[in-house]
VOPAGU-2260 file (C-alpha; in pm, 1 decimal, decimal comma):
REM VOPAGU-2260
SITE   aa  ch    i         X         Y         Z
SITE  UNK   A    0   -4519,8      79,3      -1,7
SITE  UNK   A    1   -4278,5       3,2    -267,5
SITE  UNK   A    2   -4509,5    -327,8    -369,0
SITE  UNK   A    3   -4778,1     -66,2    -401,1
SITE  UNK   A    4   -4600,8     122,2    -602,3
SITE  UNK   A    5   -4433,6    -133,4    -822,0
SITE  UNK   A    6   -4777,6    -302,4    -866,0
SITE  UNK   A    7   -4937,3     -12,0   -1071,8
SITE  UNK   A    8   -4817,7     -74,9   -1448,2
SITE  UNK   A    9   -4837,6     296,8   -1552,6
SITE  UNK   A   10   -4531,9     321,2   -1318,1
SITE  UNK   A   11   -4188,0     221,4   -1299,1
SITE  UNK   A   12   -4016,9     156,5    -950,5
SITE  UNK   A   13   -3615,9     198,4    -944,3
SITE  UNK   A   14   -3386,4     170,8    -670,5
SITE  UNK   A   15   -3028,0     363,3    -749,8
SITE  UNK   A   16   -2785,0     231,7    -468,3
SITE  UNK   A   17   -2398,2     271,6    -389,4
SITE  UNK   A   18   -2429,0     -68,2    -202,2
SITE  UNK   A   19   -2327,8    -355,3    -370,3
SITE  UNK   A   20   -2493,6    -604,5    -571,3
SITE  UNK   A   21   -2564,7    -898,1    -340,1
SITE  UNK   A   22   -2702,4    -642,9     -76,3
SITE  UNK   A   23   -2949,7    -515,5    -306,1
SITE  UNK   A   24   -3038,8    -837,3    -423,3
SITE  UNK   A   25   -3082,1    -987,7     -42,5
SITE  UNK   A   26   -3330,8    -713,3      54,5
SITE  UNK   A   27   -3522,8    -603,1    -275,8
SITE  UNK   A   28   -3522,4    -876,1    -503,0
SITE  UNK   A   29   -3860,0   -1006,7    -430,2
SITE  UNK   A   30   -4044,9    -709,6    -510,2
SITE  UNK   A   31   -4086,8    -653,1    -888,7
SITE  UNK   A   32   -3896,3    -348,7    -923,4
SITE  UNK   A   33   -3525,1    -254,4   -1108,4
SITE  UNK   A   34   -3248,1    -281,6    -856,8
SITE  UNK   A   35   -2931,9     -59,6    -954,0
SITE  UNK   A   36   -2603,6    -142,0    -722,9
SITE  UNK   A   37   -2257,2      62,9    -674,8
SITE  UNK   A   38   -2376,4     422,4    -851,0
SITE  UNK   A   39   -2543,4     292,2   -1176,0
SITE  UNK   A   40   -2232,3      30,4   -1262,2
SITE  UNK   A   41   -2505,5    -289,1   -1247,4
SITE  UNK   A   42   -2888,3    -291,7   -1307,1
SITE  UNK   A   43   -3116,4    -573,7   -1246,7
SITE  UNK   A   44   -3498,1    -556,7   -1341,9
SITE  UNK   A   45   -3779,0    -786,3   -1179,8
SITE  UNK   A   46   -3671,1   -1163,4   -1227,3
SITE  UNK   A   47   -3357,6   -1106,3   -1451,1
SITE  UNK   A   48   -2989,8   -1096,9   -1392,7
SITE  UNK   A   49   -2757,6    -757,6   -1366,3
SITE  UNK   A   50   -2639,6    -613,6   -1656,3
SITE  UNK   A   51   -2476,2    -280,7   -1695,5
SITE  UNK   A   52   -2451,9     -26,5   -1959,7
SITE  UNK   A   53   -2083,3      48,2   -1902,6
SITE  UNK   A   54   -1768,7    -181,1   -1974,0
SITE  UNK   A   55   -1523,0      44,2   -1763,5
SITE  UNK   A   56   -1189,2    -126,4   -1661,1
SITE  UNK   A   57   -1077,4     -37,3   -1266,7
SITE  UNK   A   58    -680,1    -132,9   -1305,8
SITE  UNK   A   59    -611,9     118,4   -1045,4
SITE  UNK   A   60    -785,6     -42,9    -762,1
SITE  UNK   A   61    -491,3    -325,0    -698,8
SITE  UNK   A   62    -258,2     -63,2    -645,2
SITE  UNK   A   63    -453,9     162,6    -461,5
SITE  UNK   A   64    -607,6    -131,6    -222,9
SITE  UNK   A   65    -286,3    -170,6     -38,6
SITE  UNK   A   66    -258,2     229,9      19,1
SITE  UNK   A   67    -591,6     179,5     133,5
SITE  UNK   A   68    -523,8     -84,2     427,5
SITE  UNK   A   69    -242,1      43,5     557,2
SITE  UNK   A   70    -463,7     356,9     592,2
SITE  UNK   A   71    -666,7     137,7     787,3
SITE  UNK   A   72    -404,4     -10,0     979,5
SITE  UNK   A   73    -313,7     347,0    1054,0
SITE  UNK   A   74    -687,7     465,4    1221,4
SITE  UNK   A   75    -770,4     145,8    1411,5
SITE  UNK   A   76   -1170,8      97,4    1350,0
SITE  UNK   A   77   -1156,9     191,8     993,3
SITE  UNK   A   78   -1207,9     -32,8     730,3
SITE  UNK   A   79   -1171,6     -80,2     379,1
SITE  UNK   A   80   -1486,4    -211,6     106,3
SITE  UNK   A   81   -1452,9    -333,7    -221,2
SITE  UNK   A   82   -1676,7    -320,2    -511,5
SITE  UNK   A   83   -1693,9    -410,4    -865,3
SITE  UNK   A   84   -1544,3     -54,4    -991,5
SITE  UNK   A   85   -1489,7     158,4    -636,2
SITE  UNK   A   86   -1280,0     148,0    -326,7
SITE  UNK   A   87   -1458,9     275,9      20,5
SITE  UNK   A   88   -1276,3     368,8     313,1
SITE  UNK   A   89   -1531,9     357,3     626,4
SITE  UNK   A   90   -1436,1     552,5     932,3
SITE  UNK   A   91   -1769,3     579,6    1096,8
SITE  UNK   A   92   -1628,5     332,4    1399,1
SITE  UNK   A   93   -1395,3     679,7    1485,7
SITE  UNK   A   94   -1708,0     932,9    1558,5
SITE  UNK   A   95   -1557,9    1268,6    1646,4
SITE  UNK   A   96   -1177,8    1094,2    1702,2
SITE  UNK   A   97   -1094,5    1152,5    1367,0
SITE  UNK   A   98   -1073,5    1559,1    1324,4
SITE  UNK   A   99   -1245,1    1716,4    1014,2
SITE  UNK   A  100    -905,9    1865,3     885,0
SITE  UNK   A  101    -753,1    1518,0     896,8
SITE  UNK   A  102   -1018,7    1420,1     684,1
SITE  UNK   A  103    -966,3    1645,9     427,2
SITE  UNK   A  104    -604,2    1586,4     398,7
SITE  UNK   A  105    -658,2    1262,7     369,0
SITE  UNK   A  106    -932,8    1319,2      80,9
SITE  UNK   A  107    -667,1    1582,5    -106,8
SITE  UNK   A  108    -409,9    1323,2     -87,5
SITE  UNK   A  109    -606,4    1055,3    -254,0
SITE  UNK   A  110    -750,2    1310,6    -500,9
SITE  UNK   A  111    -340,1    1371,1    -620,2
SITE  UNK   A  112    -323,6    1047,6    -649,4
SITE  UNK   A  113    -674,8     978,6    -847,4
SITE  UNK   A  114    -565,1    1237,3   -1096,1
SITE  UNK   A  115    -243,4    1026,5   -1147,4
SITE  UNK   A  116    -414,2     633,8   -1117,6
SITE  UNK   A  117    -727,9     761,3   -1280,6
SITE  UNK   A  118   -1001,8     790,7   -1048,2
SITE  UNK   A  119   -1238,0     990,4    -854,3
SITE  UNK   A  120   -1288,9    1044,0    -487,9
SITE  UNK   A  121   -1574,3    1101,8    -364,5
SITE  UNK   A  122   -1644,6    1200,0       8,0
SITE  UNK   A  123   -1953,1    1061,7     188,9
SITE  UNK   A  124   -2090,0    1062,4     524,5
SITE  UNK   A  125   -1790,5     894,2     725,2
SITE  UNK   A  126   -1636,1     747,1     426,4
SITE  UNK   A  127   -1437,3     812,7     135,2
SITE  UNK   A  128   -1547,3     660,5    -218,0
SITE  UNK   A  129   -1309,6     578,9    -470,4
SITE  UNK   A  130   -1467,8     539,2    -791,4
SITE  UNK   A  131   -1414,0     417,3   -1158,8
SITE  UNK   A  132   -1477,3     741,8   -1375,7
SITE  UNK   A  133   -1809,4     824,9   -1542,1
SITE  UNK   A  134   -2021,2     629,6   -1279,9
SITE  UNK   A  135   -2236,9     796,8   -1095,3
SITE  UNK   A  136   -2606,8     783,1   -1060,6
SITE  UNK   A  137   -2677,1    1080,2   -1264,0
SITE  UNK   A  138   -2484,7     960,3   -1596,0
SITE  UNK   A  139   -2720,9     623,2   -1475,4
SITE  UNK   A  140   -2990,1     862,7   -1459,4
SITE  UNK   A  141   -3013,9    1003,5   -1785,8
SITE  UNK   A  142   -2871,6     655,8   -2010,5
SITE  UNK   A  143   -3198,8     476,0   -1835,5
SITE  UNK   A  144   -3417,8     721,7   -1913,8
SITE  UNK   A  145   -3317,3     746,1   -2283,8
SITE  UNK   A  146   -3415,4     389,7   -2318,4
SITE  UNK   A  147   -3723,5     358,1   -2084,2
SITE  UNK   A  148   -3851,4     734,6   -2148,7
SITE  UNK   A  149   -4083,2     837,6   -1871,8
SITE  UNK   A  150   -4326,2    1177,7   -1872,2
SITE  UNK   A  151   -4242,4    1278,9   -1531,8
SITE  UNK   A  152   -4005,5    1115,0   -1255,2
SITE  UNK   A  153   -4005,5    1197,5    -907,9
SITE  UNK   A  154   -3629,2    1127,2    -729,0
SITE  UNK   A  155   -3532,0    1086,6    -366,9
SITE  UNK   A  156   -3205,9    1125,3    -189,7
SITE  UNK   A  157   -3030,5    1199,1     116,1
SITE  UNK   A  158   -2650,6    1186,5      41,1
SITE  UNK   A  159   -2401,6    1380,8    -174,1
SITE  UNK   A  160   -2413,9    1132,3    -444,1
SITE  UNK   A  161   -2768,6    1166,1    -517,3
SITE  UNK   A  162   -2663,5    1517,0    -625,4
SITE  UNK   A  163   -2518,0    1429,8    -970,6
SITE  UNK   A  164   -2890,0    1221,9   -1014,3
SITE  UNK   A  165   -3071,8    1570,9    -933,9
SITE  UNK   A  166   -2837,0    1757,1   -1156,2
SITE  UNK   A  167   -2915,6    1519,9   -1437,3
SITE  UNK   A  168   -3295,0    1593,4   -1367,3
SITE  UNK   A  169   -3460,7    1869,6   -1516,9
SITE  UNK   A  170   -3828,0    1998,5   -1524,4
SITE  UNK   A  171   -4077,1    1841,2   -1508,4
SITE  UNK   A  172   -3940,6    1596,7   -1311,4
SITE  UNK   A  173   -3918,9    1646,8    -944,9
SITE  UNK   A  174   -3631,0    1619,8    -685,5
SITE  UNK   A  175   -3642,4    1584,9    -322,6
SITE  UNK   A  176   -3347,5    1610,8    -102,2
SITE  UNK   A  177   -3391,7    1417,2     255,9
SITE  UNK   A  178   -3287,3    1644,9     530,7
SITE  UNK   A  179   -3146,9    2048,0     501,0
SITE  UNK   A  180   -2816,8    1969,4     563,8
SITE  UNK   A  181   -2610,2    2191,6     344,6
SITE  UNK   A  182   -2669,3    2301,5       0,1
SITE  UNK   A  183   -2851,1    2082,0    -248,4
SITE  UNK   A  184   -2945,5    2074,1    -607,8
SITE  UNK   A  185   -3281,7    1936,1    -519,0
SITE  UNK   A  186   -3574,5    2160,5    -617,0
SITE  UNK   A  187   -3795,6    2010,5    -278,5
SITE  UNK   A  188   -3664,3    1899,5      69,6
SITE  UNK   A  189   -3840,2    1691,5     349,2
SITE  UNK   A  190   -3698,8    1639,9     679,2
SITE  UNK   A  191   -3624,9    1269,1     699,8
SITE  UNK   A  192   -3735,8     899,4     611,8
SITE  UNK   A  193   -4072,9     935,8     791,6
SITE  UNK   A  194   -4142,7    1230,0     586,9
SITE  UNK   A  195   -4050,5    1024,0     276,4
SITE  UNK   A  196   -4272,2     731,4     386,9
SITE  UNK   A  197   -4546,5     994,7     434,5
SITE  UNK   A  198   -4456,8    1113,7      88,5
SITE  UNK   A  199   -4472,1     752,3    -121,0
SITE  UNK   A  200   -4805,3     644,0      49,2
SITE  UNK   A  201   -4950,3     949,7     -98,5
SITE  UNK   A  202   -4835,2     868,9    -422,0
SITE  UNK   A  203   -4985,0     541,8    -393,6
SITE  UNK   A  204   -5318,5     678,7    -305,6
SITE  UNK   A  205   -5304,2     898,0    -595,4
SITE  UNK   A  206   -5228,3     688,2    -828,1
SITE  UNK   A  207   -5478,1     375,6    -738,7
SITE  UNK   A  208   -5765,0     356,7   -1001,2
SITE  UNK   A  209   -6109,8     463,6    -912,3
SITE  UNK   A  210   -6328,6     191,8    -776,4
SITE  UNK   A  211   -6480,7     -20,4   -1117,8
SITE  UNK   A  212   -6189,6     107,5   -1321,5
């Protein structure tokens, strides 16, 4: 689906990701679309090689990495990721051991000391982001479009960081939050991936040219 929709030149196909760069690159690379890793911090169109719009330093993260893994060391089953500009803190191993009010302690702890080191936490589904200010995919959002300028854009996302991207989105363009869970600043919702599937393979049937076009 996303060859089909890549392959029509009146369209532009972009992936915005919190993974990291060599993930992307291992499962999209081949298709000619623009791959865009850890929140907008790298970008990397069809056949060329990432690039990024930002030249943010992330001193704080050699402190805050040992903080980090003896957090770890503390919840057995959690683990710590690192990225180019962001710390992650996975506890998704724990299920329901780890309570929801530990969780949030833990996140208003780090967020004292974010204010104090310089950056931003940002809680996901069983994780904990640590993050290089001023990237997020909505700041991404908006410096891409400036330079590739685009008459209408439709934007998909299921998690709490694709907010700041629908925030950054105004009409015309359309956003679509996957599943109802919560509150969202997505003007559409659809229930899950299948739905989004459903939704893509319609765009690619409405935007393939008439037969002898």
């Amino acid at each position: 689906t996303l060859q089909h929709l890549a392959d029509n030149p009146l369209q532009q196909v972009v992936i915005v990701s919190g993974r990291d760069r060599a993930s992307l690159e291992s499962w999209l690379a081949h298709l000619p679309l623009t791959l865009v890793a850890e929140h907008g911090a790298y970008y990397k169109t069809y056949h060329r090689e990432w690039r990024t719009f930002y030249h943010p330093e992330a001193k704080w993260k050699q402190e805050v990495r040992t903080a980090l893994d003896e957090l770890a060391l503390h919840y057995p089953g959690t683990h710590v990721e690192e990225k180019a500009l962001s710390l992650v803190w996975h506890f998704r191993a724990l299920g329901d051991k780890l309570p929801t009010f530990e969780i949030n302690k833990i996140t208003r702890m780090l967020e004292v000391e974010g204010s104090q080191r310089g950056f931003v936490v940002y809680p996901g589904e069983m994780a904990i982001e640590l993050r290089t200010p001023g990237i997020d995919k909505g700041t991404f959002a908006q410096t891409w479009l400036a330079k590739h300028p685009s008459d209408f854009v439709v934007a998909v996302g299921d998690g709490q960081t694709d907010e700041d991207m629908f925030a950054a989105l105004d009409a015309p363009h359309v956003t679509v939050k996957v599943g109802r869970n919560g509150m969202s600043k997505a003007g559409y919702f659809v229930q899950n991936t299948d739905d989004v599937l459903r939704f893509l393979n319609q765009l690619v049937d409405a935007m393939r040219p008439p037969l002898g076009v």
